[in-house]
PDB file of N, CA, C and O in Angstrom:
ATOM      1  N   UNK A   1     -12.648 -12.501  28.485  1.00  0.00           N
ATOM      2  CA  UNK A   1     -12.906 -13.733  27.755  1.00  0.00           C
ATOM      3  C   UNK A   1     -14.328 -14.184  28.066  1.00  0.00           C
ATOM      4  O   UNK A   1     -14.693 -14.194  29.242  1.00  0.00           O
ATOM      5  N   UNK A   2     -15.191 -14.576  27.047  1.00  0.00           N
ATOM      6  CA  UNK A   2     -16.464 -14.821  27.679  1.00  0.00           C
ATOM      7  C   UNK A   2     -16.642 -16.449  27.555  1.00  0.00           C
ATOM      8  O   UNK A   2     -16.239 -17.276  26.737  1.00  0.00           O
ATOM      9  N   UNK A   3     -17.571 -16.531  28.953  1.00  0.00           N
ATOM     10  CA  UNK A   3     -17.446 -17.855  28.954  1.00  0.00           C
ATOM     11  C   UNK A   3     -17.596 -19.081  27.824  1.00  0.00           C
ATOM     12  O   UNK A   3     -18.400 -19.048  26.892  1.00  0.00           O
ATOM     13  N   UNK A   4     -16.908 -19.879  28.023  1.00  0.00           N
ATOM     14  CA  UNK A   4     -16.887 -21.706  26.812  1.00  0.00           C
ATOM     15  C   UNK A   4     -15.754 -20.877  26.039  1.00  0.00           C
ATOM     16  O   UNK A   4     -15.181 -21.579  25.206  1.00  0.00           O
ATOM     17  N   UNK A   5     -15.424 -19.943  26.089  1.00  0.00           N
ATOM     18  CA  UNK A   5     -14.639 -19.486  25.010  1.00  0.00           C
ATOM     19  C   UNK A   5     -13.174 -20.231  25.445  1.00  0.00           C
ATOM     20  O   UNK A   5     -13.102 -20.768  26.550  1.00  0.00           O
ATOM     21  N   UNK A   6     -11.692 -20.240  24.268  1.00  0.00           N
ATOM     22  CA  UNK A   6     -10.570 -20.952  24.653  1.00  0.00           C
ATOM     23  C   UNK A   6      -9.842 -19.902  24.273  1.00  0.00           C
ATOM     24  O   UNK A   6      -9.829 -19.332  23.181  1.00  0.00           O
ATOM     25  N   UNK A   7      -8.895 -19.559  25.790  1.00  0.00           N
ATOM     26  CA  UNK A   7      -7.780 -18.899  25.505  1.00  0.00           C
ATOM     27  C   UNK A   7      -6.685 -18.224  24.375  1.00  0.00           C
ATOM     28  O   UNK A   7      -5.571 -18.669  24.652  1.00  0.00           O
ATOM     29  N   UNK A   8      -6.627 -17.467  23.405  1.00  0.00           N
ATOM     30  CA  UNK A   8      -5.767 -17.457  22.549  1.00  0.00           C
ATOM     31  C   UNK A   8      -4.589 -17.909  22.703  1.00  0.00           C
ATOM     32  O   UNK A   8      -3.958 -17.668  23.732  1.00  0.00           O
ATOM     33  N   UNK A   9      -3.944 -18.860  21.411  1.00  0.00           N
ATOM     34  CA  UNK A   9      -2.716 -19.276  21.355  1.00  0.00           C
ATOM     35  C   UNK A   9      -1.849 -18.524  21.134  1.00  0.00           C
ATOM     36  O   UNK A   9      -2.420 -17.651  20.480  1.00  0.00           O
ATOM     37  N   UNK A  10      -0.035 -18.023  21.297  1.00  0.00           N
ATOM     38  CA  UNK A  10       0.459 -16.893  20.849  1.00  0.00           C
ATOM     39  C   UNK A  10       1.810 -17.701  20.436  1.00  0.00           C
ATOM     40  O   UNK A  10       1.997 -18.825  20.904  1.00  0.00           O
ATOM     41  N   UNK A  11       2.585 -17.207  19.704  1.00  0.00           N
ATOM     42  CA  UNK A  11       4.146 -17.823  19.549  1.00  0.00           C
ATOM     43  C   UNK A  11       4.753 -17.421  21.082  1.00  0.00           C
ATOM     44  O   UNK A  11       5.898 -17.716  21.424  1.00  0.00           O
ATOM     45  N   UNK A  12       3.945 -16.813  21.805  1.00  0.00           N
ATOM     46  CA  UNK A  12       5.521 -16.678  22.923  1.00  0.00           C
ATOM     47  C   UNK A  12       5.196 -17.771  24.030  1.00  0.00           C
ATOM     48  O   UNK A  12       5.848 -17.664  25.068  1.00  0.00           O
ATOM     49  N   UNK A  13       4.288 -18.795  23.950  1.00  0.00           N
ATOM     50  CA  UNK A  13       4.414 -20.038  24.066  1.00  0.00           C
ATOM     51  C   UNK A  13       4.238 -21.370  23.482  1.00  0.00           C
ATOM     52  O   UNK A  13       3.780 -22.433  23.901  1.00  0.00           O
ATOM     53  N   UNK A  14       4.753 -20.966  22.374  1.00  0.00           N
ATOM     54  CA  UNK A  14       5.280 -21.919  21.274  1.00  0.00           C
ATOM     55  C   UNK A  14       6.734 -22.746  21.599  1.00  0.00           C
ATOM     56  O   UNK A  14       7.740 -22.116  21.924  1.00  0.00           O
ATOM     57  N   UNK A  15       6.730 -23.928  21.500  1.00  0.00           N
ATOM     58  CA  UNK A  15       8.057 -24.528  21.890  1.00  0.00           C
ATOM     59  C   UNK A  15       8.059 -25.722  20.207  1.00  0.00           C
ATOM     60  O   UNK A  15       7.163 -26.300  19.593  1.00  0.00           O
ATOM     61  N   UNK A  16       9.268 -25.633  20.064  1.00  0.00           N
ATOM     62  CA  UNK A  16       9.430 -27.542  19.039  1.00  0.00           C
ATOM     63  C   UNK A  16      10.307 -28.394  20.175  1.00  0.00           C
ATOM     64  O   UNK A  16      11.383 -28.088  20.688  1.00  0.00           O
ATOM     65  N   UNK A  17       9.515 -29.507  20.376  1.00  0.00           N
ATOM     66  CA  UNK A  17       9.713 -30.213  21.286  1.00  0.00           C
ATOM     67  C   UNK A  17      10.393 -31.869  20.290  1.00  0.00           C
ATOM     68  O   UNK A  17       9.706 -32.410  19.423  1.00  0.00           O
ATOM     69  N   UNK A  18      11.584 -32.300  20.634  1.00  0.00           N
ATOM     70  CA  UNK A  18      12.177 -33.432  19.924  1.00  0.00           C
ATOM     71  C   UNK A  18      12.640 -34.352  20.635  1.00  0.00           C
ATOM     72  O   UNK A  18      13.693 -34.022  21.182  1.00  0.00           O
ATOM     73  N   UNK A  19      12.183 -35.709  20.933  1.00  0.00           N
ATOM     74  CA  UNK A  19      12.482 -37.070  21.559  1.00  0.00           C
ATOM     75  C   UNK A  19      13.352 -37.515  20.492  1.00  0.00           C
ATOM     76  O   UNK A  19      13.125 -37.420  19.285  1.00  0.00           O
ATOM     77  N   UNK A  20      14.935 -38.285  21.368  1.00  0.00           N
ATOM     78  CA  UNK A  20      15.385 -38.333  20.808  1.00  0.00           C
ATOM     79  C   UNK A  20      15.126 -40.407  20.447  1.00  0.00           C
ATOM     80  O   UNK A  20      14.426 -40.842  21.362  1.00  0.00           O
ATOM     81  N   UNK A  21      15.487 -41.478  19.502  1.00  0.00           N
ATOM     82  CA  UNK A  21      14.924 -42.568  19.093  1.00  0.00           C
ATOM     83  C   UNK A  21      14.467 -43.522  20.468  1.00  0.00           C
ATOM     84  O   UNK A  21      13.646 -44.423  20.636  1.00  0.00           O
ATOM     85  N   UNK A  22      15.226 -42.982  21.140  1.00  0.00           N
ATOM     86  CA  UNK A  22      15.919 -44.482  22.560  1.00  0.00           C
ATOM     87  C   UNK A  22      15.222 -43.426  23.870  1.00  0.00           C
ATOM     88  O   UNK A  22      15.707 -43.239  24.987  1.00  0.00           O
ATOM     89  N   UNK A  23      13.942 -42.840  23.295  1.00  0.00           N
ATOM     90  CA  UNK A  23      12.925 -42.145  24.565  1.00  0.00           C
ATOM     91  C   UNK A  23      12.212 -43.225  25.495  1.00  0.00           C
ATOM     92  O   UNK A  23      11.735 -44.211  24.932  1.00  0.00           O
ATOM     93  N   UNK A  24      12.118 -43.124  26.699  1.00  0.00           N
ATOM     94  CA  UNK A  24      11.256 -44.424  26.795  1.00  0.00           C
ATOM     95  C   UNK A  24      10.635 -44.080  28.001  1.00  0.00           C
ATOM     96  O   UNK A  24      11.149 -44.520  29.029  1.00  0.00           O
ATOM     97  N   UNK A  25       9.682 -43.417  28.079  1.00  0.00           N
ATOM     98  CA  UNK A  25       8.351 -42.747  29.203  1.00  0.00           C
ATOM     99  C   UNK A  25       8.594 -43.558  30.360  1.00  0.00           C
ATOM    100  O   UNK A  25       9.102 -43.191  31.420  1.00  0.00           O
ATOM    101  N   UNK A  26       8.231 -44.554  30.089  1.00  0.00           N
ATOM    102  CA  UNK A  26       8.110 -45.625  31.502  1.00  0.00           C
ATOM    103  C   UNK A  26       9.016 -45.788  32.123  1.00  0.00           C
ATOM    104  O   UNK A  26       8.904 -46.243  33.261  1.00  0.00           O
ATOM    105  N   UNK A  27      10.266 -45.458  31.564  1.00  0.00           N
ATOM    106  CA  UNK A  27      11.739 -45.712  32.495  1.00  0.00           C
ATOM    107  C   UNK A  27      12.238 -43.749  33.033  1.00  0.00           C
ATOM    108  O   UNK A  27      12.908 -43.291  33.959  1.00  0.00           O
ATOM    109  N   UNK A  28      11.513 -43.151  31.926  1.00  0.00           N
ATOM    110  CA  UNK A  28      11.801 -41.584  32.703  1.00  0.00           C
ATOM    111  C   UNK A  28      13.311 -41.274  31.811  1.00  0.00           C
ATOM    112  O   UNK A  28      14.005 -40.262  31.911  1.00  0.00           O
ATOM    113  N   UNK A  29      13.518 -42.268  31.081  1.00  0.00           N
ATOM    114  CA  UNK A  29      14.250 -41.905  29.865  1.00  0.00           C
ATOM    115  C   UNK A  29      14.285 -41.361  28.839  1.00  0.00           C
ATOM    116  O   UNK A  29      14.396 -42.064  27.834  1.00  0.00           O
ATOM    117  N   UNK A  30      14.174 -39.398  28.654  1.00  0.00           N
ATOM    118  CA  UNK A  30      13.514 -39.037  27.869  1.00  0.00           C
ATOM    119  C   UNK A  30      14.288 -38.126  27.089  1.00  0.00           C
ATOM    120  O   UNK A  30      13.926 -36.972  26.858  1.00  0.00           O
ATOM    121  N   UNK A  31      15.307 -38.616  26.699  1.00  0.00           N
ATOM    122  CA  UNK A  31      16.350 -36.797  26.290  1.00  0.00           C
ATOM    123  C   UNK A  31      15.583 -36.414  25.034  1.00  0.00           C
ATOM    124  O   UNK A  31      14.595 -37.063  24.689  1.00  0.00           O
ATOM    125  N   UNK A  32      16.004 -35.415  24.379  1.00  0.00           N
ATOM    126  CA  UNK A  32      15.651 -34.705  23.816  1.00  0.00           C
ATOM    127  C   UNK A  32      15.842 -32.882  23.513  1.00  0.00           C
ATOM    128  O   UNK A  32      15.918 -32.196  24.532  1.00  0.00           O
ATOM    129  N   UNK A  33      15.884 -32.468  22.737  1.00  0.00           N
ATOM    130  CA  UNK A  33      15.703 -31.037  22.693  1.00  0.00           C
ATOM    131  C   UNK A  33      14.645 -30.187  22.323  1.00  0.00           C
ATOM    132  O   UNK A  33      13.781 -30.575  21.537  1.00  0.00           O
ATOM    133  N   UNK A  34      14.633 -28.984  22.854  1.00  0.00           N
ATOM    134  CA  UNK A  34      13.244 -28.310  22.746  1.00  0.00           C
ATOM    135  C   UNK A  34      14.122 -26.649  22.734  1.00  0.00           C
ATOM    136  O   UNK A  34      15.152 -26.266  23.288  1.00  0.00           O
ATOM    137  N   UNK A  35      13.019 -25.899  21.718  1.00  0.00           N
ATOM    138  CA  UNK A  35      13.220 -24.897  21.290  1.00  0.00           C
ATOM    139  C   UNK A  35      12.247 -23.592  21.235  1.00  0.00           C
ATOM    140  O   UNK A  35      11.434 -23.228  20.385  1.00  0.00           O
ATOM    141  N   UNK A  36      12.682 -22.992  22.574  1.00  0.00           N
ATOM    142  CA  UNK A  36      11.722 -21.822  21.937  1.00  0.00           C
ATOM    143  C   UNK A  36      11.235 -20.911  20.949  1.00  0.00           C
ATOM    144  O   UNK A  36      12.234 -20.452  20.395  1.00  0.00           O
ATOM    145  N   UNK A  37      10.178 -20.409  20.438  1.00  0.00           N
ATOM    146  CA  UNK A  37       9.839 -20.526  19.089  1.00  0.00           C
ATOM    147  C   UNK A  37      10.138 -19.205  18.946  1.00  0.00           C
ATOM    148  O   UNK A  37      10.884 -18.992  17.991  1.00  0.00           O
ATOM    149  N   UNK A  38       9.774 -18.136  19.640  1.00  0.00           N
ATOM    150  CA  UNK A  38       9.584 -16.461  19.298  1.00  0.00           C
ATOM    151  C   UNK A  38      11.371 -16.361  19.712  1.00  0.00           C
ATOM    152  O   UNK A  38      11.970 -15.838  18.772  1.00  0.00           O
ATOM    153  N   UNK A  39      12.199 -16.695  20.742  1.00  0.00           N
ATOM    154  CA  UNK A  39      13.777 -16.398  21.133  1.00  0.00           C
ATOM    155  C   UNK A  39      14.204 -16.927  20.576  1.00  0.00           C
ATOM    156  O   UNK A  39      15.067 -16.273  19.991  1.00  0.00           O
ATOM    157  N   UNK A  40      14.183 -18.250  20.181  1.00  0.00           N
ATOM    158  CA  UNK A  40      15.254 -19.176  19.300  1.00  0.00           C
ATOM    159  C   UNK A  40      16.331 -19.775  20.200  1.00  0.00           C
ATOM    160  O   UNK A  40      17.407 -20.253  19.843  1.00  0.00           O
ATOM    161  N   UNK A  41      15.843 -19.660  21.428  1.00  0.00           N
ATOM    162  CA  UNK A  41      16.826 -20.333  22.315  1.00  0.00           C
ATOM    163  C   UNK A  41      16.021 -21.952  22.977  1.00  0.00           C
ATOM    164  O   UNK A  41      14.909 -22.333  23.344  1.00  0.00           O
ATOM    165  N   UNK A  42      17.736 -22.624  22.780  1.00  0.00           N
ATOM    166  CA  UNK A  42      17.231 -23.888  23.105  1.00  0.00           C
ATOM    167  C   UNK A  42      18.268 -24.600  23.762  1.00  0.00           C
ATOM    168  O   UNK A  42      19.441 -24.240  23.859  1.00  0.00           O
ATOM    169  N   UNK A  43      17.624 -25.893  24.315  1.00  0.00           N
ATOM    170  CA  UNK A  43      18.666 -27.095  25.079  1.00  0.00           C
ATOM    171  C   UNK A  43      18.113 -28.290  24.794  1.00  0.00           C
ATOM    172  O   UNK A  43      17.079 -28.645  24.228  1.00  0.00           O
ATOM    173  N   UNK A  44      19.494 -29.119  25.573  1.00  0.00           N
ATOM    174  CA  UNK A  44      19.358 -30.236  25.185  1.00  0.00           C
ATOM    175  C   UNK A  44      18.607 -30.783  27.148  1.00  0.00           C
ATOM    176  O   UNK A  44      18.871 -30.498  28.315  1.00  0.00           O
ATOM    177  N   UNK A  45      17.910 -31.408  26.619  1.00  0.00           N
ATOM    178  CA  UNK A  45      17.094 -32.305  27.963  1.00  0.00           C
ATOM    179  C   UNK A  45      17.785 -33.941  28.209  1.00  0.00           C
ATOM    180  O   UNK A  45      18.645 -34.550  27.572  1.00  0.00           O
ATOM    181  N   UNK A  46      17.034 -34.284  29.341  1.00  0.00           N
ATOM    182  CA  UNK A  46      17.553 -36.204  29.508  1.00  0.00           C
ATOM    183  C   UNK A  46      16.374 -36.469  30.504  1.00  0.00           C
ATOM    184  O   UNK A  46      16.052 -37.647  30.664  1.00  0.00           O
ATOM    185  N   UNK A  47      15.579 -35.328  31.310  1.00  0.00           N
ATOM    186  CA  UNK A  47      14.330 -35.997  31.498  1.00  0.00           C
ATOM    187  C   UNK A  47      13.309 -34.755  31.975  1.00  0.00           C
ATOM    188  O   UNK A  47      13.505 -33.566  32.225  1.00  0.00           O
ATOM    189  N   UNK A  48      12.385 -35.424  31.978  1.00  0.00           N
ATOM    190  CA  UNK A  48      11.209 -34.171  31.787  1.00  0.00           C
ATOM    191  C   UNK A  48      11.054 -33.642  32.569  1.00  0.00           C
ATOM    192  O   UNK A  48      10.089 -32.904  32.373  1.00  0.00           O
ATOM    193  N   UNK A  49      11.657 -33.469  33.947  1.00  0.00           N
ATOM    194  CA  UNK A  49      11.939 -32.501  34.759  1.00  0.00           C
ATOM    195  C   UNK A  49      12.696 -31.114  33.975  1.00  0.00           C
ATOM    196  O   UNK A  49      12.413 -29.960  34.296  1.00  0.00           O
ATOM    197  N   UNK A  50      13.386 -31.354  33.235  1.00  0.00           N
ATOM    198  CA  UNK A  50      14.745 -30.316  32.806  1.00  0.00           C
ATOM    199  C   UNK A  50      13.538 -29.876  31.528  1.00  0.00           C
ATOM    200  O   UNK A  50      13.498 -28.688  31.207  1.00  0.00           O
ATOM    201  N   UNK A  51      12.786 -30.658  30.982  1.00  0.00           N
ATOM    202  CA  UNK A  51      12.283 -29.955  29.544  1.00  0.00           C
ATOM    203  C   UNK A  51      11.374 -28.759  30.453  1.00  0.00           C
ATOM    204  O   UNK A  51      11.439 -27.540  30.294  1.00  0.00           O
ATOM    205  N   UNK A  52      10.634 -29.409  31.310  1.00  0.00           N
ATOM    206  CA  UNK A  52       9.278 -28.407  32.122  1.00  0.00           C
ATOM    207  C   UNK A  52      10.178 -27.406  32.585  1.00  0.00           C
ATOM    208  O   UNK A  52       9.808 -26.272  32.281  1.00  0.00           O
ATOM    209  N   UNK A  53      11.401 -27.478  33.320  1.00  0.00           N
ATOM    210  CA  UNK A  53      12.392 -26.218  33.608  1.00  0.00           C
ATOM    211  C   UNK A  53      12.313 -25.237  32.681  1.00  0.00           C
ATOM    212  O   UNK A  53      11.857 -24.149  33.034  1.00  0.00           O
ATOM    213  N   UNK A  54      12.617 -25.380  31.723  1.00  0.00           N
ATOM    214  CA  UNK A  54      13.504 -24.877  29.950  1.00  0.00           C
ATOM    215  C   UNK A  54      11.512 -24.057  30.030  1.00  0.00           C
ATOM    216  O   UNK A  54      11.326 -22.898  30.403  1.00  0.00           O
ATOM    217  N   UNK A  55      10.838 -24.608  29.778  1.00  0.00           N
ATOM    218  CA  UNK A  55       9.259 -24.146  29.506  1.00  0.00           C
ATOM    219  C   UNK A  55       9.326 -22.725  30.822  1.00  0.00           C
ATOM    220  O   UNK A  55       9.614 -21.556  30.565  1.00  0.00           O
ATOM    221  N   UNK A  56       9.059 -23.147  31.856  1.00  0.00           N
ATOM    222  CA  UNK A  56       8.965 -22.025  32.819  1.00  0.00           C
ATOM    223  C   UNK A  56       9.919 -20.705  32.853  1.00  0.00           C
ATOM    224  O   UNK A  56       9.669 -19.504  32.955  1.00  0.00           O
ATOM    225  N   UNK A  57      11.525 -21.707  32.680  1.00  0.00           N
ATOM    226  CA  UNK A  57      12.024 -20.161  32.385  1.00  0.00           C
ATOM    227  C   UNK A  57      11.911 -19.350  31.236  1.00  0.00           C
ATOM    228  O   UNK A  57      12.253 -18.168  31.250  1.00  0.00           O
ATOM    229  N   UNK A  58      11.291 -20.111  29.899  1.00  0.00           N
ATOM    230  CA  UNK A  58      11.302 -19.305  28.782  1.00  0.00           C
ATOM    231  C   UNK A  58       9.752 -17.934  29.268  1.00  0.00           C
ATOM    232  O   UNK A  58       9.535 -16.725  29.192  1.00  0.00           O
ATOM    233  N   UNK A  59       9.205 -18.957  29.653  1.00  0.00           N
ATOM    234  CA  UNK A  59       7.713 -18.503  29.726  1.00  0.00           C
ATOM    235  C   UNK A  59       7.603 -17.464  30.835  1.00  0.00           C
ATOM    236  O   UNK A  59       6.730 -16.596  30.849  1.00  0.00           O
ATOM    237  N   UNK A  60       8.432 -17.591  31.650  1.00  0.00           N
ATOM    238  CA  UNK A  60       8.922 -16.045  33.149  1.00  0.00           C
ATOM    239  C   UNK A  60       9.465 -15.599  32.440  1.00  0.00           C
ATOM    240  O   UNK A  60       9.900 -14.891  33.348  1.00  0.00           O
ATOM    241  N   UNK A  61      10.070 -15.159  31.401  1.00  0.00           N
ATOM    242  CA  UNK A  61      11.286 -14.357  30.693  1.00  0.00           C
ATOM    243  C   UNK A  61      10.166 -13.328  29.726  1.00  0.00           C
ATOM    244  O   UNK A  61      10.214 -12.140  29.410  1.00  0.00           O
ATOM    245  N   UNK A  62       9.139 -14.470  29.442  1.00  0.00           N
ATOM    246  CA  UNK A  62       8.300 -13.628  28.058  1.00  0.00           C
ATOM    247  C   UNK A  62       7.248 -12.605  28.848  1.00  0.00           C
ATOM    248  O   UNK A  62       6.863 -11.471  28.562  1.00  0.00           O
ATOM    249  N   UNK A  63       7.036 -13.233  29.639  1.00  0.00           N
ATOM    250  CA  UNK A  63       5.820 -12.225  31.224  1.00  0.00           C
ATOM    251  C   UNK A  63       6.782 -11.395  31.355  1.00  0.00           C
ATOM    252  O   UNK A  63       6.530 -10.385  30.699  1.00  0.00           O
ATOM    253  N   UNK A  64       8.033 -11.314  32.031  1.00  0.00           N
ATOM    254  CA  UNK A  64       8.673  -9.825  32.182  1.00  0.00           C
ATOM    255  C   UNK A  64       9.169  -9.296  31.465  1.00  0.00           C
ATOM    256  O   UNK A  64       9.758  -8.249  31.735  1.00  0.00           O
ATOM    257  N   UNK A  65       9.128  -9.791  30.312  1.00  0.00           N
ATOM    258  CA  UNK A  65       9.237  -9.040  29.017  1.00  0.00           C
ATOM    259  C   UNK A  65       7.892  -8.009  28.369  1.00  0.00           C
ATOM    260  O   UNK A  65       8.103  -6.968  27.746  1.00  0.00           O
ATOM    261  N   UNK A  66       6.568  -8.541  28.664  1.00  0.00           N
ATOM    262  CA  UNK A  66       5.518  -8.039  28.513  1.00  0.00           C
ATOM    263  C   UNK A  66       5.277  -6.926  29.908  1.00  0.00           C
ATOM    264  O   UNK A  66       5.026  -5.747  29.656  1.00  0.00           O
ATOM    265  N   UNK A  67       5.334  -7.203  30.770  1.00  0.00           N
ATOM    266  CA  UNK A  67       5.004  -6.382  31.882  1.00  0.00           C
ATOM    267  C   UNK A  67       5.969  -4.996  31.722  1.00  0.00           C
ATOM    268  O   UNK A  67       5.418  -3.962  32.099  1.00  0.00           O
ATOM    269  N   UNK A  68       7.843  -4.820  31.017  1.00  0.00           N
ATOM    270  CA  UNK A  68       8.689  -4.016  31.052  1.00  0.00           C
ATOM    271  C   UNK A  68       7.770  -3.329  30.157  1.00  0.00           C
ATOM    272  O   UNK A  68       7.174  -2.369  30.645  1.00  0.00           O
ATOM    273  N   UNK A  69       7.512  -3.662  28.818  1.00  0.00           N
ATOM    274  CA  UNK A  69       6.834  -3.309  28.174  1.00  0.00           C
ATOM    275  C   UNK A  69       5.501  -2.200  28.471  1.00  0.00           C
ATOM    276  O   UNK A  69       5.277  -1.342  27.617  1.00  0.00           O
ATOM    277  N   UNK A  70       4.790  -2.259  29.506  1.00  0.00           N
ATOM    278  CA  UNK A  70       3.575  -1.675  29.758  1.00  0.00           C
ATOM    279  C   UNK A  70       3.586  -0.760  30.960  1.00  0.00           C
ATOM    280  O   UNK A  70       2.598  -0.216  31.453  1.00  0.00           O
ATOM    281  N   UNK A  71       5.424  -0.618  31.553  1.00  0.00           N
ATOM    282  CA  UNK A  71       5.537   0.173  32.623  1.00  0.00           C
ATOM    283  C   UNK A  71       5.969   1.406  32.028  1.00  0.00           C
ATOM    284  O   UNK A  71       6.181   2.392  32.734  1.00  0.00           O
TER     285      UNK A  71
END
């Protein structure tokens, strides 16, 4: 990558991310569901601890999916 340049974006960290009406940041009241974009697998959240979970394991799943790939 040469430098000032920005990372390419890819679908295999693509998420649709959905707050549900009664979200409310400041209280840490945040459910919602989020969907990975390239698996199609998804859950339901209640605070943004559990959405950032759902992100990491999709996103460790797609790395050893790429790495099986190149062994």
């Amino acid at each position: 990558m040469q430098p000032g340049s920005t990372p390419r974006l890819s679908s295999q960290g693509a998420f649709v991310v959905q707050f549900r009406d009664d979200v409310n940041f400041a209280t840490g009241h945040c459910p919602g569901r989020v969907e990975h974009v390239r698996s199609g697998q998804a859950r339901h959240f209640q605070a943004l601890h559990e959405l950032l979970d759902f992100f990491a394991q999709m996103l460790a799943a797609v790395e050893a999916e790429s790495s099986d790939e190149y062994a």
